[in-house]
N, C-alpha and C positions, 0 to 999 in steps of 0.2 A: 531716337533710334528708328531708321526706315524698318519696313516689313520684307524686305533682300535682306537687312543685316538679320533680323530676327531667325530669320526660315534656315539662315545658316548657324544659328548661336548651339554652341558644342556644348552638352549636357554631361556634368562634374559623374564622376561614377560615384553614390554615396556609397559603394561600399571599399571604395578605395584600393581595386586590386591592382591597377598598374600605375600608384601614384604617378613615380618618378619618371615614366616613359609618357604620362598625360600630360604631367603639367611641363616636360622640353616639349613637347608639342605645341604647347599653348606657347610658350616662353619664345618660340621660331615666328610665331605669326604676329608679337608684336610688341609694345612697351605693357598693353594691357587688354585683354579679350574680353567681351561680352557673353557671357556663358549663362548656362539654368543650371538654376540649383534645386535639389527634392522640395517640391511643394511647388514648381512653377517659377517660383521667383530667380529673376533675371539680376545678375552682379556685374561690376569688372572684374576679371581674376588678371592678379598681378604675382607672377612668377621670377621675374629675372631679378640680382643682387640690388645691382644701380636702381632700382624703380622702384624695388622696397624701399630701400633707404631714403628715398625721394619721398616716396607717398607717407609712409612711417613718421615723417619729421616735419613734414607740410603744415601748418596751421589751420588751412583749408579743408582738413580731412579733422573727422572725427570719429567717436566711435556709441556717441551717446545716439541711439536711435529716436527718444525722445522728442530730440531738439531737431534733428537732420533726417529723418528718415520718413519723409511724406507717406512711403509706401508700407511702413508698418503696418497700418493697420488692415491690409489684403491680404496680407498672410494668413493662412490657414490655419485653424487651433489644431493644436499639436505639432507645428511644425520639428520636425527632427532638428532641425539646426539651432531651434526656439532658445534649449537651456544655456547656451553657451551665449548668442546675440541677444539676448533679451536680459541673461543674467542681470540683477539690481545693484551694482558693487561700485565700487572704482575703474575697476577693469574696462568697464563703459561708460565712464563720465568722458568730459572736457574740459580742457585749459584747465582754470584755477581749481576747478571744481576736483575735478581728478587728483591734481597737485596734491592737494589738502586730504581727501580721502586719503590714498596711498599712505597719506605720511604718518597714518594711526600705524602700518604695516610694515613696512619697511623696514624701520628700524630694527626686528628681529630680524631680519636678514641679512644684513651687513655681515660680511666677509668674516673680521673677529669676532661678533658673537658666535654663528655658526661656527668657526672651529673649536670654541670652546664645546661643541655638541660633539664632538669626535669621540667622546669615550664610549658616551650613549652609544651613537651609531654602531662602533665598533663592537661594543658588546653584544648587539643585536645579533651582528653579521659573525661574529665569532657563536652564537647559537645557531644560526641557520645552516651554518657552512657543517658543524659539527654533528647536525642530524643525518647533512646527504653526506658526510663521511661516512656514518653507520649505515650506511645500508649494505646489502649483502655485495660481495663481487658480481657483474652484472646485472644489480637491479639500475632499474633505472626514473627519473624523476621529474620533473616537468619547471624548468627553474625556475620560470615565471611567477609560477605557485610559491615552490620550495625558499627561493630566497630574494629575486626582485620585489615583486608585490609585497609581501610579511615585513619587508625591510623598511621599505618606503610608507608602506602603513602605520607600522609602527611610530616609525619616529614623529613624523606629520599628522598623525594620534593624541601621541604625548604632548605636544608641541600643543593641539587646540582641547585637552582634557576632552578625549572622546571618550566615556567608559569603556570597557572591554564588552559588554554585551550587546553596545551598538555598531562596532565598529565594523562588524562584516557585512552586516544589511545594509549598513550606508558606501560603503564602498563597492558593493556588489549594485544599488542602484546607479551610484555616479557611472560606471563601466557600460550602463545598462543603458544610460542616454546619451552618451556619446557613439555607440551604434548607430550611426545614419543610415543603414537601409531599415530603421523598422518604417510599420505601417505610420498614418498620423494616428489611428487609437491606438495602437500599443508604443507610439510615443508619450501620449497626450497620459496613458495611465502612467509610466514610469516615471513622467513629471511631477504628478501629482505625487505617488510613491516616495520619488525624493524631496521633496516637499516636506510630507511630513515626516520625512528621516530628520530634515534638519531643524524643523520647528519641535520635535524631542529633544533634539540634541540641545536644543535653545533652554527648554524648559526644564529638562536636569541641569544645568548648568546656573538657572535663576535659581534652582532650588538648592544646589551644590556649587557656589563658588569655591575657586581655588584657584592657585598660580597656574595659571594658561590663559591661550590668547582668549579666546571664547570667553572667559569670565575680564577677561581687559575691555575687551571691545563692548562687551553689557556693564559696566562698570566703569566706562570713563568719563573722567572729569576733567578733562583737560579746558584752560578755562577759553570760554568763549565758543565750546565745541554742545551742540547740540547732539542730544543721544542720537543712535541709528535707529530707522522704523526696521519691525521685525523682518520686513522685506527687505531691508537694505543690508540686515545681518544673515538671511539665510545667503542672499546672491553672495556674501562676502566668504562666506563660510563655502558654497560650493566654488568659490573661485579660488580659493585658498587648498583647501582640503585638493580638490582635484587635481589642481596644478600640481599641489605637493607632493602627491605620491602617482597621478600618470605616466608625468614627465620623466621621472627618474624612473619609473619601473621598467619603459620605453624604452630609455638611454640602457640602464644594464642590461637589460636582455639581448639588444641590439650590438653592442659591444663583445660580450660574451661571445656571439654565435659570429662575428666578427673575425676573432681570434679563433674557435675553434675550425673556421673555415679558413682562415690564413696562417699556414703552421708554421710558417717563415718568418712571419712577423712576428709571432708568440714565440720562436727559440732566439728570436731577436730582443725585445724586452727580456728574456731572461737573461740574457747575456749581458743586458744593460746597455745597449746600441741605443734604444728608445724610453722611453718613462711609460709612464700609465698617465699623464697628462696629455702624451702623443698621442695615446689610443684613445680618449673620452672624447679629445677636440676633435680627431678625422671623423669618431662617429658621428659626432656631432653633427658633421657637415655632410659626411655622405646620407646618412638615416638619420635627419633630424625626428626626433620625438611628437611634434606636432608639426601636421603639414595643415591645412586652413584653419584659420581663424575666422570665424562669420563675428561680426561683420567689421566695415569702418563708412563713410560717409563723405560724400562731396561737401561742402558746406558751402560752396560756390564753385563757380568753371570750373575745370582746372585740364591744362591744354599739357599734354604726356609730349607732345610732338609723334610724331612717324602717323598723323592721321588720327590720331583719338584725342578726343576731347571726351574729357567726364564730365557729365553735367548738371549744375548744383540739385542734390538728392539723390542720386545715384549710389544705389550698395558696393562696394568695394569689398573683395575677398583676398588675401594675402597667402600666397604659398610658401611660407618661411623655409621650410623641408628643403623647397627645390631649388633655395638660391645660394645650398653650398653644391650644387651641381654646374651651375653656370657657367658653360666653356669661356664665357668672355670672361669669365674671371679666375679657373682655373684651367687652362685649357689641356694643360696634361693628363689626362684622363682621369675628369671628370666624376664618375660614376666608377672607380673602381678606389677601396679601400685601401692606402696606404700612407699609414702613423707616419713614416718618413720624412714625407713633401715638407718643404719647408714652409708653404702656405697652408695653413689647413683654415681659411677666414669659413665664417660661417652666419649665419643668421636665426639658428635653432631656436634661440630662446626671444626672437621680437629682436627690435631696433627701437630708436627714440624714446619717447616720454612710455612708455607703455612696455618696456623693456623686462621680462621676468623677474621680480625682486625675489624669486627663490633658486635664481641660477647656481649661486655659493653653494648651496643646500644642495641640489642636483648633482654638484658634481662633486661634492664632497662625499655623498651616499656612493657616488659610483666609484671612486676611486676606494675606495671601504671596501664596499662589495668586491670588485676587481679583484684588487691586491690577498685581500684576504681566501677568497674562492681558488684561485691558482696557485699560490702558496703553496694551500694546507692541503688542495687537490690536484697533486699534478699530474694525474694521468687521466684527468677529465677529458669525455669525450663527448663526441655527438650518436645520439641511438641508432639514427639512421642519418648515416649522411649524405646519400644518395637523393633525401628526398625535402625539398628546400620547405619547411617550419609554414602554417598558415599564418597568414596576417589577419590584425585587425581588423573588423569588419566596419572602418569608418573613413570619413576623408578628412576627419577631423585631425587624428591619431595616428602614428605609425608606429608601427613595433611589429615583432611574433608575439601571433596570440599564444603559441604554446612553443617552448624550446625543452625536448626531450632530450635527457643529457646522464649520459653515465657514469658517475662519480669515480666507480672504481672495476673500470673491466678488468675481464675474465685475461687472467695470464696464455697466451699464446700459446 
């Protein structure tokens, strides 16, 4: 990379406030940009559909830093982007390696089993919904709190036997390190923080087996499968766990304020014109759930055309979010939400070997949560709808960090 390319390399905003309007920017200047990311370190960022799916399926590309990532070791301790590219899982293996991991996981995720979890869910979401029923005529309640997050904790809880008294310190640190603007020390603390959320979690779980994954995954015998080091069980645990309930806590909130901002769409699904499959896929693709994933890896050349060549070691960034915005692939406007379209393709949840094996899961919480919140609340509104919901404070993440919403206003 000459020192002209450098002097111009466009710096990622870690707090993520104009994802969608940065990364068409980037996505106009090329198949893949040379950017900095917090802490210095220099990636490809690769925005458009066609190029994810290219890079995503490549053999060439990796994502185990390990093996492929010469530059590892510059990185700064506590890097903010650290717990996510560094995690010890599957998540960041390769080829066989990967294969064979995943396949301890996956298997609960499959389609049928997950809908046998529909009662669970259901249950869950028929308490949550039934509390913001009770509140008074215009009070009002923040749904994130009230019914995305508790929903999605819940079930992805139950699902790795997290006890009830761990559950909120550990999900309140996972939240806490995907914040990309902190400092590197109050990253490098909250690492360490979740850290030892998960090495508890580890250790009641050796002390208290029972039917969950967490007691599977320290208890397996599968033959010829060597246990996990405790390092390879927490990364697995914060890749699991996080996935399980960010992504979908994302998805509903995003959805939600979706609908209460399209009131044409929402008397349209009630009329039955659209499903609530319409409305989870367009979110999907307009506000995918996660917008970068750090990292993936050259593992040699690899020539994009239009002038970029990646070259072998080079960190690779993916903007999954922004390749259901892609005018070459939807050019019908792009950026504006509607369940309708008869294309709503998307890329929210990853592409190729590396594909979210809790997609089922995600949108089966949503469509739960959804169905069930409109129902049983139909005159739910927004508290203030003048004034657009803050975001996440990460570029890792997208969602409303907070959606104030009024279950039962004040009669007119």
């Amino acid at each position: 990379m000459s020192d002209s390319s450098v002097s111009r390399c466009p710096f990622l905003d870690p707090a993520g406030s104009a994802l969608h309007a940065e990364a068409a920017g980037l996505r106009e200047q090329g198949p893949a940009v040379w950017v900095e990311l917090p802490g210095g370190v220099r990636a490809w960022s690769v925005t458009g559909y066609e190029v994810i799916q290219r890079v995503t399926t490549d053999p060439r590309v990796s994502r185990d830093h390990r093996l492929h990532w010469p530059g590892a070791g510059e990185v700064p301790e506590g890097w903010v982007l650290g717990p996510v590219a560094f995690q010890d899982s599957f998540v960041n293996q390769y080829g066989a390696e990967h294969r064979k991991s995943r396949g301890r996981i996956a298997p609960t995720f499959l389609p049928r089993r997950v809908e046998s979890m529909r009662p669970q869910v259901q249950a869950t979401a028929d308490r949550l919904v039934a509390a913001l029923g009770a509140l008074a005529p215009g009070e009002s309640a923040d749904l994130r709190l009230a019914l995305s997050r508790p929903l999605t904790l819940t079930v992805i809880c139950d699902l790795f036997g997290v006890p009830e008294e761990l559950r909120g310190g550990l999900c309140e640190a996972i939240d806490t390190v995907l914040d990309s603007t902190l400092s590197e020390d109050v990253a490098l603390a909250a690492q360490i923080d979740l850290n030892e959320r998960l090495s508890g979690l580890l250790a009641h779980k050796r002390a208290h087996p029972a039917a969950d994954l967490t007691s599977d995954l320290l208890l397996s015998d599968r033959p010829g499968e060597l246990p996990l080091s405790d390092e390879e069980l927490i990364g697995t645990l914060f890749t699991m766990i996080t996935g399980g309930f960010e992504t979908a806590v994302n998805l509903i909130t995003s959805a939600v304020l979706a609908l209460l901002t399209h009131p044409q769409e929402l008397a349209r699904l009630r009329a039955g014109g659209i499903g609530w499959s319409d409305v989870i896929e367009e979110t999907l693709r307009v506000e995918g759930p996660v917008m970068h994933v750090p990292l993936r890896y050259a593992v040699e050349d690899i020539d994009l055309g239009g002038g970029v060549l990646i070259r072998k070691g080079d960190p690779i960034i993916i903007g999954f979010a922004a390749a259901g915005r892609d005018p070459r692939v939807h050019p019908d406007r792009p950026d504006e939400f509607d369940p309708t379209r008869a294309d709503k393709g998307h890329l929210a949840f990853g592409y190729g070997p590396h594909f979210c094996v809790g997609a089922p899961l995600a949108r089966l919480e949503t469509e739960i949560a959804l169905s069930t919140l409109f129902e049983r609340l139909p005159d739910l509104a927004l508290a203030d709808p003048e004034r657009p919901p803050a975001r996440i404070p990460s570029m890792i993440v997208n969602g409303p960090a907070v959606l104030d919403v009024v279950p039962r206003p004040v009669a007119p």
